[in-house]
N, C-alpha and C positions, 0 to 999 in steps of 0.2 A: 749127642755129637759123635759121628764115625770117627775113627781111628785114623784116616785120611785127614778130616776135618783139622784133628786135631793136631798131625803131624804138620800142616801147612799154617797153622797159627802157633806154630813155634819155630818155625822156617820165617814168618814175618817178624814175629818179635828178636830171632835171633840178626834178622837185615836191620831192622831199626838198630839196636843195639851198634851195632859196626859201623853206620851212619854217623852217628853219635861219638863216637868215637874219634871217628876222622876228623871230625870238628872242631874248632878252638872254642877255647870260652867266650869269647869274643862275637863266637858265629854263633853262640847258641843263646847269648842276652836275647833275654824278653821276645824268646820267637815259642812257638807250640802253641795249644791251644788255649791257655790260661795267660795272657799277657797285663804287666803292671802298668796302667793307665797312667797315673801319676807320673814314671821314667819318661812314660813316652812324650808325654807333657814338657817335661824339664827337658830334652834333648831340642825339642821342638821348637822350645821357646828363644825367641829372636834377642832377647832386652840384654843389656852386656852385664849387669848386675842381678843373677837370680840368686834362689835359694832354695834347700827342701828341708821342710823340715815336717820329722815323724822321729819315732819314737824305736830304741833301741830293735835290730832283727827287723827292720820296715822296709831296707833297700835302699837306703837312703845314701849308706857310702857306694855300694854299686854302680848308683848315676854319678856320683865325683870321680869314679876308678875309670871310668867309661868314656866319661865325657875327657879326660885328661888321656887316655889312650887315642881317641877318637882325633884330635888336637894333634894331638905327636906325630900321628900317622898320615895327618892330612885325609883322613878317611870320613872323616866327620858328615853323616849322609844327608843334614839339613843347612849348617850354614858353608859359607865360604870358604875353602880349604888352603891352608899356605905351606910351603917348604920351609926348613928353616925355623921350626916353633920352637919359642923359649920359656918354658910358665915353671910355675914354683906349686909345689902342693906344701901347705902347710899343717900343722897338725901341733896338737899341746904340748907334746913331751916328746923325746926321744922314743922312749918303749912304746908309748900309743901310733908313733910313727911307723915304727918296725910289726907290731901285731895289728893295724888295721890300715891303712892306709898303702903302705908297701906292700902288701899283703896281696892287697885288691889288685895293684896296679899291677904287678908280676903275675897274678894270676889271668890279668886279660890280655898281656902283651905276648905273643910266640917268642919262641927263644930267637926263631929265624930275624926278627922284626930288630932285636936286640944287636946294636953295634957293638956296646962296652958299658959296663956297670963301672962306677967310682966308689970305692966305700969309704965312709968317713970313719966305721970299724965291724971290725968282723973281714972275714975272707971274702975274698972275689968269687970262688966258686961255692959259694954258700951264701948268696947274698941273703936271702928270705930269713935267717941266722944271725944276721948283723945288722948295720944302720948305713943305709943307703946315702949318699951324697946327691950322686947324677946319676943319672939313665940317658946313656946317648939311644936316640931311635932311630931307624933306616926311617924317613918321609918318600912316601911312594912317588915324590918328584924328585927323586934322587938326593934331597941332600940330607943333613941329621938334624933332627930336632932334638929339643935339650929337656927332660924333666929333672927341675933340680929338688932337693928335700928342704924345709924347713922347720923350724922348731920351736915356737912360742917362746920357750924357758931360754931362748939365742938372745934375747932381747932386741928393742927396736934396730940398734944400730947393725944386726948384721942383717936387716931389708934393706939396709940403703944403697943407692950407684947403681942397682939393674932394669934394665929397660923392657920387659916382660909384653906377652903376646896373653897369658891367663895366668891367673891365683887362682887354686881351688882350696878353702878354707874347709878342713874337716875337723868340725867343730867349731863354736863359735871362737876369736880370739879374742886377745885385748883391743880396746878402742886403738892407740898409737899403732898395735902394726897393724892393726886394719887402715888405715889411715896412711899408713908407709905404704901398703900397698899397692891404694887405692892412685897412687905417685906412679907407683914402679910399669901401671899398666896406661898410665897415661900419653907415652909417644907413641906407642903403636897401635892407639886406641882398642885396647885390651879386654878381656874378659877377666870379671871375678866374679865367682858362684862358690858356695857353700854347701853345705851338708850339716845340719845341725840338732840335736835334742835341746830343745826349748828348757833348759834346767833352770834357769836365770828369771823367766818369765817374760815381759815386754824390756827391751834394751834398743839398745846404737842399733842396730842391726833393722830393725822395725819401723826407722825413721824413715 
């Protein structure tokens, strides 16, 4: 390989690179030449009750972070898009809340997209740091949709009174707030999908 050669395939790798850059997380899900069939599957699929489930590092909260961005934003590139979205992500515990699932969700939303964080502790300009409440979204039809936080260890009573647009369950829950849920998405005939490692074996979830 000449010396030219060689200068021009580091002049490409250095445009890619800057490309890549510019890009949000959001724009680079599941695009390149290795794409995860399964994601594209689960975005794909029409049913108002899915699920994924694989096995820890499998992707598996990726499509819950995604699909709940995709929802906020009114971006969502396969079903029906609304202003105004209101859904819950749920999640076992406070900490599993904060280390995976907040985690996700900030990492695919631009700061631009972002109205106003609520925290229910930790500082506002450190939310990734603390425990999220809400996430106000800009909805690209102008109004704000709502991601609000949940917490399994809250118990059933604090799912009850909201009238919800999706539940995205990361991890399997108990049967009562799946069941409270299963309410909360019922006037606006809602979505609820999950994200789950099968630890439990065949359960409620399976039925």
């Amino acid at each position: 390989m000449s010396n030219n050669e060689i200068l021009q395939k580091i002049l490409k790798i250095e445009e890619e690179i800057k490309n890549r850059k510019s890009l949000g997380e959001l724009d680079r899900y599941n695009t390149g030449e290795k794409k995860h069939l399964k994601q594209i599957a689960f975005h794909k699929c029409l049913k108002r009750n899915r699920w994924v489930f694989g096995g820890n590092r499998s992707g598996k909260t990726e499509c819950g972070a995604v699909e709940t961005v995709y929802m906020a934003r009114g971006i969502h590139p396969y079903r029906k898009n609304k202003n105004n979205v209101f859904g819950w992500v749920v999640s076992l515990s406070s900490q599993v809340q904060r280390d995976v699932a907040q985690e996700k969700i900030l990492k695919y939303l631009k700061k631009e997209w972002i109205a106003e964080i609520i925290m229910s502790g930790g500082k506002k300009d450190n939310p990734s740091g603390g425990i999220i409440d809400q996430i106000k979204v800009k909805n690209v039809f102008g109004g704000i949709s709502t991601i609000g936080f949940k917490t399994c260890e809250q118990g059933r009573e604090k799912f009850q009174g909201s009238s919800l647009d999706f539940v995205w369950f990361d991890e399997e829950p108990p049967k009562d707030i799946y069941d409270e849920c299963r309410m909360r998405v019922f006037d606006k005939t809602g979505d609820i999908f999950g994200t789950m490692t099968p630890l439990k074996g065949l359960t409620f979830i399976y039925d």
